[in-house]
C-alpha positions as CSV (number, residue, x, y, z in Angstrom):
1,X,1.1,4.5,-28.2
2,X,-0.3,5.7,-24.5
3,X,-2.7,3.3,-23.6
4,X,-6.5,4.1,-22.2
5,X,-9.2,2.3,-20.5
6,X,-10.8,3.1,-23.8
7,X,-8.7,0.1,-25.4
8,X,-10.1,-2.4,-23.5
9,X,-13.3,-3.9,-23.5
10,X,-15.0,-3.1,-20.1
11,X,-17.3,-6.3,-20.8
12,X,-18.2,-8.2,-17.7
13,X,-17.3,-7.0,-14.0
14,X,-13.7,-8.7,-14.5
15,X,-13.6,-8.5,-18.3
16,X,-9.7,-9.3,-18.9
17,X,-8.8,-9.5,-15.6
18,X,-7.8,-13.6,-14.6
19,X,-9.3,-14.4,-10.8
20,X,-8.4,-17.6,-9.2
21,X,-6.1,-18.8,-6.4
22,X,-2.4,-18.9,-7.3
23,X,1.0,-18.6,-5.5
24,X,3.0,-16.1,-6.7
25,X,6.4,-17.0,-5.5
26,X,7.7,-16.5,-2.0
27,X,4.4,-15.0,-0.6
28,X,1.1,-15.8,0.3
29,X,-1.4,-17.6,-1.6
30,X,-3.7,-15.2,-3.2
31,X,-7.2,-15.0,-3.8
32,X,-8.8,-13.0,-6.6
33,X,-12.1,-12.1,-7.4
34,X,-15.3,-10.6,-6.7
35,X,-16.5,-12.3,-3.7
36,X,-13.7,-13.7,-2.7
37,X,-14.3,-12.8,0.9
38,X,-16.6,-15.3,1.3
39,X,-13.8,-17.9,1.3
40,X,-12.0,-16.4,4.4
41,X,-13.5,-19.1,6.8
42,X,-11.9,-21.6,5.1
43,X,-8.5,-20.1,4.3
44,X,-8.4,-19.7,8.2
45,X,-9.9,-22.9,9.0
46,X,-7.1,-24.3,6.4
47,X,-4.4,-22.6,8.7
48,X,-5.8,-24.2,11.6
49,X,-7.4,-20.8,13.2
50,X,-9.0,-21.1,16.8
51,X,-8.8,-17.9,17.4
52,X,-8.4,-15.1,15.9
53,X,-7.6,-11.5,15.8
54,X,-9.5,-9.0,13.1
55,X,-6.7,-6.1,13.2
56,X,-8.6,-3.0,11.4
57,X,-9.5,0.7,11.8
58,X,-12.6,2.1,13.3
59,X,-14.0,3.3,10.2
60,X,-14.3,0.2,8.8
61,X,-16.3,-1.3,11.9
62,X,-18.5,1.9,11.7
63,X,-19.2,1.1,8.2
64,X,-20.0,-2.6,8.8
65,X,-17.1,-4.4,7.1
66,X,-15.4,-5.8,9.7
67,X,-19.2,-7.6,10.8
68,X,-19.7,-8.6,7.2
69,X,-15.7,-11.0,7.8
70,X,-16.1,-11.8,10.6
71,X,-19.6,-13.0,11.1
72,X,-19.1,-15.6,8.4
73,X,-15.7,-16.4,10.4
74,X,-17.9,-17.1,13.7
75,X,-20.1,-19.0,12.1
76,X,-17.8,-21.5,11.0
77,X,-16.6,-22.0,14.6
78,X,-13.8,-19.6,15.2
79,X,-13.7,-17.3,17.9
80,X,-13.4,-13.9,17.0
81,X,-11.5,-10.8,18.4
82,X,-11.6,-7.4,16.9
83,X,-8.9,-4.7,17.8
84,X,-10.2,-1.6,15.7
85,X,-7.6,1.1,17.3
86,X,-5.1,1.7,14.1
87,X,-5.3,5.0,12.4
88,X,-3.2,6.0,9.2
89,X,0.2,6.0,9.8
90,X,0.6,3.7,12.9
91,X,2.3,4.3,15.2
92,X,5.0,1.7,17.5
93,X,3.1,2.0,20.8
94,X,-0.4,0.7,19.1
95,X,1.5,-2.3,18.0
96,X,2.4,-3.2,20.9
97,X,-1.1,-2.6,22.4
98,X,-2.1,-4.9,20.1
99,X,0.3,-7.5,20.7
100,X,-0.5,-7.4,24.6
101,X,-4.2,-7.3,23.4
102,X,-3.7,-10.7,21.1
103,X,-1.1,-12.4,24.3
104,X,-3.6,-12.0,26.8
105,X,-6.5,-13.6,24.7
106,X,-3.7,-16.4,23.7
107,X,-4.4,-15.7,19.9
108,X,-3.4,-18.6,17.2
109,X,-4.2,-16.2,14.2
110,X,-4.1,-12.3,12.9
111,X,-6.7,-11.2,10.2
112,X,-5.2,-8.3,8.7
113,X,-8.7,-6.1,7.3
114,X,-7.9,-2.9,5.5
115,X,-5.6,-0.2,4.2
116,X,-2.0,-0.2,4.5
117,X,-1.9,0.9,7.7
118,X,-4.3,-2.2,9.1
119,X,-2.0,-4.3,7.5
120,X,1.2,-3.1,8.7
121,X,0.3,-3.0,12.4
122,X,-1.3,-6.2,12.1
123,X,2.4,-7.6,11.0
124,X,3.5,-5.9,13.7
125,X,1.6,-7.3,16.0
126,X,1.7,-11.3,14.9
127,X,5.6,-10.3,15.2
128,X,5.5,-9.1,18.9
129,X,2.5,-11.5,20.3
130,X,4.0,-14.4,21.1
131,X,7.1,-12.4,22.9
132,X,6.5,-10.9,26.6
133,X,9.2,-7.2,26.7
134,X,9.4,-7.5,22.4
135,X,8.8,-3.9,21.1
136,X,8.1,-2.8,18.0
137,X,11.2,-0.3,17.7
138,X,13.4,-3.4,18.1
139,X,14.8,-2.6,21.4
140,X,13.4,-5.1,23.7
141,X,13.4,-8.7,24.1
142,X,14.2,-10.3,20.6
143,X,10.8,-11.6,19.0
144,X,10.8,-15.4,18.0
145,X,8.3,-16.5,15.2
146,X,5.0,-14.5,14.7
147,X,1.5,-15.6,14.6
148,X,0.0,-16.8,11.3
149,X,-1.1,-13.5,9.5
150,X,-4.3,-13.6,6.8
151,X,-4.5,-10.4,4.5
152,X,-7.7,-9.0,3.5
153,X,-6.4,-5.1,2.1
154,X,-9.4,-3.0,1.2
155,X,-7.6,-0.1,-0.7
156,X,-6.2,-0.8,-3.6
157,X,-2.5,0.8,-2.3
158,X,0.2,-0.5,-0.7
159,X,0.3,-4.1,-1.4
160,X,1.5,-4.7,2.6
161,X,-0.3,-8.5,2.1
162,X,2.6,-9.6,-0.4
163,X,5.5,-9.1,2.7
164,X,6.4,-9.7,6.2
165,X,7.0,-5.9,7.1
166,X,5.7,-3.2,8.6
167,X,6.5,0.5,8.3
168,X,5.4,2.6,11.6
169,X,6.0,5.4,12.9
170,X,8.0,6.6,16.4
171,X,6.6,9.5,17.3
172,X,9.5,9.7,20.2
173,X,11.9,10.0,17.3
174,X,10.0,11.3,14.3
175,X,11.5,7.9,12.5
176,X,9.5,5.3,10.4
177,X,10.6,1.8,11.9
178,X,10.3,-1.0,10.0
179,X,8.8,-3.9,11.7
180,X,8.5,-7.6,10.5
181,X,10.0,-10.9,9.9
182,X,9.3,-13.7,7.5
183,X,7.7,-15.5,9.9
184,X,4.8,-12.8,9.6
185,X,4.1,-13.0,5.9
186,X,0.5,-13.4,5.1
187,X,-0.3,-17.1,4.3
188,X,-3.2,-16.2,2.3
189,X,-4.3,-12.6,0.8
190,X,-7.8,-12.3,0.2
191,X,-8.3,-9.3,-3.0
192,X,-11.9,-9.4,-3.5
193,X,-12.6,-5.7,-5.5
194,X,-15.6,-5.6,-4.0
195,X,-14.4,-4.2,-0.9
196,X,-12.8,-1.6,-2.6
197,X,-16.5,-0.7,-4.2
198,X,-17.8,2.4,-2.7
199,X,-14.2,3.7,-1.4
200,X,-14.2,7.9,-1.6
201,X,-12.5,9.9,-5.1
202,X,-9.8,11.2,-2.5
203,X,-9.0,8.1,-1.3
204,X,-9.0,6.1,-4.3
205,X,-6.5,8.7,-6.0
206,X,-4.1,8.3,-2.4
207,X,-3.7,4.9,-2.6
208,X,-3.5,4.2,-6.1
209,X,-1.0,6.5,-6.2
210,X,0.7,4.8,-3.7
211,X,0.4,1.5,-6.3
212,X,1.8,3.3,-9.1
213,X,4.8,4.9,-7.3
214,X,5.6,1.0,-6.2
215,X,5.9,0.1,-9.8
216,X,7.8,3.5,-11.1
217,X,10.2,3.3,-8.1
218,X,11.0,-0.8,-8.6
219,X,12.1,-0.7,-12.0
220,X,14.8,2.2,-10.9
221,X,15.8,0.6,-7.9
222,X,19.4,-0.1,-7.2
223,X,18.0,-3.6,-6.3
224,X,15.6,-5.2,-8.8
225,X,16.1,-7.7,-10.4
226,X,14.1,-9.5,-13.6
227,X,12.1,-10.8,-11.3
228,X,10.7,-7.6,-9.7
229,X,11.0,-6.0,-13.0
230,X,8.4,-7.7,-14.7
231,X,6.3,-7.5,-11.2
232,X,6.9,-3.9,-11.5
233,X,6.1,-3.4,-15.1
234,X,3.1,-4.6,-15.1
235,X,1.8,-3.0,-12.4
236,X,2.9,0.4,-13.8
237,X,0.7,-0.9,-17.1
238,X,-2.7,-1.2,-15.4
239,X,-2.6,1.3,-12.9
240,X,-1.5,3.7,-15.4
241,X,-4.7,2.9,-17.6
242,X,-6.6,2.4,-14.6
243,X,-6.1,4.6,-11.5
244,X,-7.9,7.9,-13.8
245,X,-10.6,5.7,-14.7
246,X,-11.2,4.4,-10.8
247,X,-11.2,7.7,-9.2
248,X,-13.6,9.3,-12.1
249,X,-15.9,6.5,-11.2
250,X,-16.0,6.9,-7.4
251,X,-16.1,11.0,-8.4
252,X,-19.3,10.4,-10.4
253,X,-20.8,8.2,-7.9
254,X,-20.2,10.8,-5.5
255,X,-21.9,13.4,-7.2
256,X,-25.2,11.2,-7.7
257,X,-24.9,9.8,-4.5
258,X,-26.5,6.3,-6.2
259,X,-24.0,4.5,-4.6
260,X,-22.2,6.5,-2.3
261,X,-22.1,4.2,0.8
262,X,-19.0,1.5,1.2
263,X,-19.8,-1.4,-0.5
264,X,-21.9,-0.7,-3.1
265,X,-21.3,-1.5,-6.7
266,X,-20.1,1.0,-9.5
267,X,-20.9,0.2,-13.1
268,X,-19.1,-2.2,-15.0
269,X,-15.9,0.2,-16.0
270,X,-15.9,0.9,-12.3
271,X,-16.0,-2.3,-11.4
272,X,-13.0,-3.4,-13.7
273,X,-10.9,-0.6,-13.0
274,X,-11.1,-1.6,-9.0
275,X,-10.4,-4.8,-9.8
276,X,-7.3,-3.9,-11.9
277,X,-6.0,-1.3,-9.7
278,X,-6.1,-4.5,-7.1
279,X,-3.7,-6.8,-9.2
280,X,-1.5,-3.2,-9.9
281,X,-1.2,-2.8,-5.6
282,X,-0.5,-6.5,-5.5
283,X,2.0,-7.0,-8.3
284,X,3.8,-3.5,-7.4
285,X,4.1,-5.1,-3.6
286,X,5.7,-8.0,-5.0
287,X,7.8,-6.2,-6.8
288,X,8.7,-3.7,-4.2
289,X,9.4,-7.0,-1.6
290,X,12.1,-8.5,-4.5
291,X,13.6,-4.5,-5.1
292,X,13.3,-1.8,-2.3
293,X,12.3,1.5,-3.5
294,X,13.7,5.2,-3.5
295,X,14.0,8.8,-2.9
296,X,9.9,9.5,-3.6
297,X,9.4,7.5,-0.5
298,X,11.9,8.2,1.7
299,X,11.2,12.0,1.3
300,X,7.3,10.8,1.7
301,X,8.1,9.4,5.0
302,X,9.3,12.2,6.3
303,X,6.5,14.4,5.0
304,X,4.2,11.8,6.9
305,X,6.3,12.3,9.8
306,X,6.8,16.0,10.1
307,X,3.3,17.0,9.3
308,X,0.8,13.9,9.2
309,X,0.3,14.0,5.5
310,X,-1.5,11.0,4.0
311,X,1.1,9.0,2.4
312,X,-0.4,8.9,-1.2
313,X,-0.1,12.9,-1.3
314,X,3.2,12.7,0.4
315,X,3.9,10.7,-2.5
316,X,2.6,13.5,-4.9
317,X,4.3,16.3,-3.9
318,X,7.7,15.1,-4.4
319,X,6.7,12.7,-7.2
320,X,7.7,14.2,-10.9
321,X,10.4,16.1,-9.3
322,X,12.3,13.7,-7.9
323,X,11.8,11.3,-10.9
324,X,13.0,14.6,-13.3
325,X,16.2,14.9,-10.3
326,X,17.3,11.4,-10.9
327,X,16.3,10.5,-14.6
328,X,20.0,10.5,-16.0
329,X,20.7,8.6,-13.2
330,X,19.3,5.4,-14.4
331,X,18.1,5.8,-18.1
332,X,17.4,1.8,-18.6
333,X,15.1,2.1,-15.3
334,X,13.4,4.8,-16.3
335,X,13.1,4.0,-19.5
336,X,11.2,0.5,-18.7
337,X,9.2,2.7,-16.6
338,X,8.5,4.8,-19.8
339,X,8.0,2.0,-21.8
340,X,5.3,0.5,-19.2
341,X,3.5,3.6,-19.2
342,X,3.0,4.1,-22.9
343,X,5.5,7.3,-23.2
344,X,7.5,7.5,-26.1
345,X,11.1,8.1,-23.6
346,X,11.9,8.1,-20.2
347,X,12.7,12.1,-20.3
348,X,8.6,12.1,-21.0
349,X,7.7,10.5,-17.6
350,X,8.2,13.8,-15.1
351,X,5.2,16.0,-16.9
352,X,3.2,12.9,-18.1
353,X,2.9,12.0,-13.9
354,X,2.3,15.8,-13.2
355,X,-0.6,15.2,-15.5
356,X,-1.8,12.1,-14.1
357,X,-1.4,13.7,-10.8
358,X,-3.6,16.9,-11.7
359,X,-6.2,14.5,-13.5
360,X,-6.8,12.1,-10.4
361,X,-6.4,15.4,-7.8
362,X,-3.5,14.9,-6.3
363,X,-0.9,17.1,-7.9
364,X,-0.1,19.2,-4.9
365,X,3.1,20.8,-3.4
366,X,5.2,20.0,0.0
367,X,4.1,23.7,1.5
368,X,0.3,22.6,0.7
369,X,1.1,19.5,3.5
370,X,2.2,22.3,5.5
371,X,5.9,21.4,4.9
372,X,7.5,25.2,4.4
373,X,11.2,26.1,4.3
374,X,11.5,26.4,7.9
375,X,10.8,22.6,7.7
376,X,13.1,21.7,4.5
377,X,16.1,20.9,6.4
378,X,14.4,18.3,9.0
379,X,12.6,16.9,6.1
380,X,15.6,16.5,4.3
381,X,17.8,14.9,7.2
382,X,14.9,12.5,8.2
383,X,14.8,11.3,4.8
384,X,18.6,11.0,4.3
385,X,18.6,8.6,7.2
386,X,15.8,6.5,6.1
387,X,16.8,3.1,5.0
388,X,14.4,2.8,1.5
389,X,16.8,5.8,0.2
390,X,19.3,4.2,-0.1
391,X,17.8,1.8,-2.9
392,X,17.4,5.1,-5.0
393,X,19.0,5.6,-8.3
394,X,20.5,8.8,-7.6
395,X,21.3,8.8,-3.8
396,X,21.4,12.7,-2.2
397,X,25.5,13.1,-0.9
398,X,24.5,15.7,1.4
399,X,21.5,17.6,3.2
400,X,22.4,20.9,0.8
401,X,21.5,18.9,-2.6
402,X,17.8,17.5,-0.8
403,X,16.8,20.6,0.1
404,X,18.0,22.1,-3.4
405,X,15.6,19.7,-4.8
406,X,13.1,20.2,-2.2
407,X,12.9,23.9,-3.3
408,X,11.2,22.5,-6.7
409,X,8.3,20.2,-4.9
């Protein structure tokens, strides 16, 4: 049976949808729930914070969520530092402005606040701080342990608060570096939905598809493992149910402009579908941590890198066609993946994610990101030598066969 958001009961804001603090194995201790953010002064004050480092983009500030964390935060005593210069897709050299940023204020703590890309950099920037000549690409002075990290995501995406890595880009190179070190896992993630309230029908459907490739790609990874499986799984399970429902809601509130500023509150199906589309991000990081990924994103990467694209589309342009490419590849992966969304067979998945795709607005092509032929065969290189390929369960032999398959995205 394909499941709906019409099978559960939307009851109370987080009808069905267990909040608390828990640790969920070799990660940071979470903390669910609507207001959760509230608690931030004393998860830092727990971690013995002096001072610290809010790590976010400007839009945020401009929309008065980084005031609403960290005023509470200075209140309780800690000094406070903002560093609001990351945009999507980060890039190595504002890293290490960062780190020279949190050095020179000798920083104890980094408060990651906001997408993916917040959290990444912020990684990268515990990582480097305490290291005069460490760089971000790896080829300077090696980096010892980072700063503490705190995770507070505000898209409902990548999961970057379950990990200790970051994924920027080199624009010297047109290469995604992957920056981190367990030292730079987030002690505590902070997932309070509310944040999420209020975030834009394009923006929802980017990042949640970001959440759902996590899951799909996990359990057909070369290295999950139960573990990561059952992470993956269930992440696959709400945000298949939920993602459609989330981005109708922040569609409709849109439209009717009731709520259309950052922060305000959706009605109660909105409300639980951000909340669920929270745990999805969270469990598919965890699972994505425990398994690598694949193809969908190595390709997406270099789409990110060749023409800017926002990674969720990247995502979506390459999405059903690469999971159609590589399906007989790994039938038991697929087929969890299947099973997880409520298809009937794996060989059901490539059109059932076009559709979910066209219903959440995303279903686009590589040439809409401004990715034509005459860029194929750089796309296809740069996403050959990306490491998270190689996790993939059908791996590309040469150039010839990704741009073959590149032809049909």
């Amino acid at each position: 049976m394909v499941h709906t958001a019409d099978d559960v009961d939307a009851g109370t804001p987080c009808a069905g949808v267990a909040a608390g603090t828990f640790l969920s194995g070799p990660g940071p201790v979470v903390d669910f729930g609507p207001g959760a953010v509230a608690r931030i002064p004393g998860h830092l004050a727990a971690q013995g914070a002096r001072r610290v480092l809010v790590v976010t983009d400007p839009g945020l500030r401009a929309a008065g969520v980084v005031d609403a964390v960290t005023g509470p935060v200075g209140a309780a005593g800690i000094t406070v530092e903002v560093f609001d210069a990351v945009a999507g897709n980060p890039a190595v050299d504002v890293v290490e402005r960062g780190a020279e940023h949190a050095r020179a204020l000798d920083l104890d703590v980094v408060l990651a606040l906001g997408g993916g890309s917040s959290l990444d950099a912020a990684k990268g920037i515990a990582l480097l701080a305490p290291t005069p000549g460490a760089r971000a690409d790896g080829s300077g002075t090696a980096p010892g342990a980072g700063l503490t990290v705190a995770a507070v995501p505000t898209t409902a995406g990548t999961g970057a608060e379950t990990n200790g890595f970051g994924v920027l880009e080199d624009p010297a190179t047109r290469q995604k570096v992957y920056c981190g070190d367990a030292s730079v896992v987030p002690r505590v993630a902070v997932l309070d939905p509310e944040l999420t309230h209020g975030l834009p029908a394009a923006a929802t459907a980017a990042t949640g598809v970001d959440a759902l490739v996590h899951g799909l790609e996990s359990l057909a990874s070369r290295g999950r493992d139960p573990v990561s499986e059952a992470f993956a799984a269930e992440a696959v399970r709400r945000a298949w149910v939920w993602l459609p429902v989330a981005v109708r809601d922040a569609r409709e509130t849109q439209q009717t402009g009731e709520h259309a500023e950052r922060g305000a509150r959706p009605d109660e199906t909105g409300r639980r579908a951000r909340a669920e589309m929270l745990v999805a991000a969270h469990l598919a990081g965890q699972a994505l941590t425990r398994s690598g990924l694949g193809l969908v994103h190595g390709l997406a990467h270099a789409l990110s890198l060749h023409t800017g694209a926002v990674h969720g589309l990247a995502l979506a342009a390459v999405l059903p066609e690469v999971v159609a490419w590589s399906l007989d590849a790994d039938p038991a992966g697929w087929g969890r993946a299947a099973e997880a969304a409520g298809l009937p067979a794996a060989s059901a998945l490539p059109d059932a994610l076009a559709r979910v795709l066209d219903a959440v607005g995303t279903r686009i092509s590589v040439a809409d990101l401004g990715a034509g032929p005459d860029r194929h065969e750089a796309l296809a290189r740069t996403a050959l030598a990306d490491p998270v390929t190689r996790n993939a369960p059908r791996h590309p032999v040469s150039v010839a066969e990704v741009l073959a398959l590149l032809e049909r995205c």
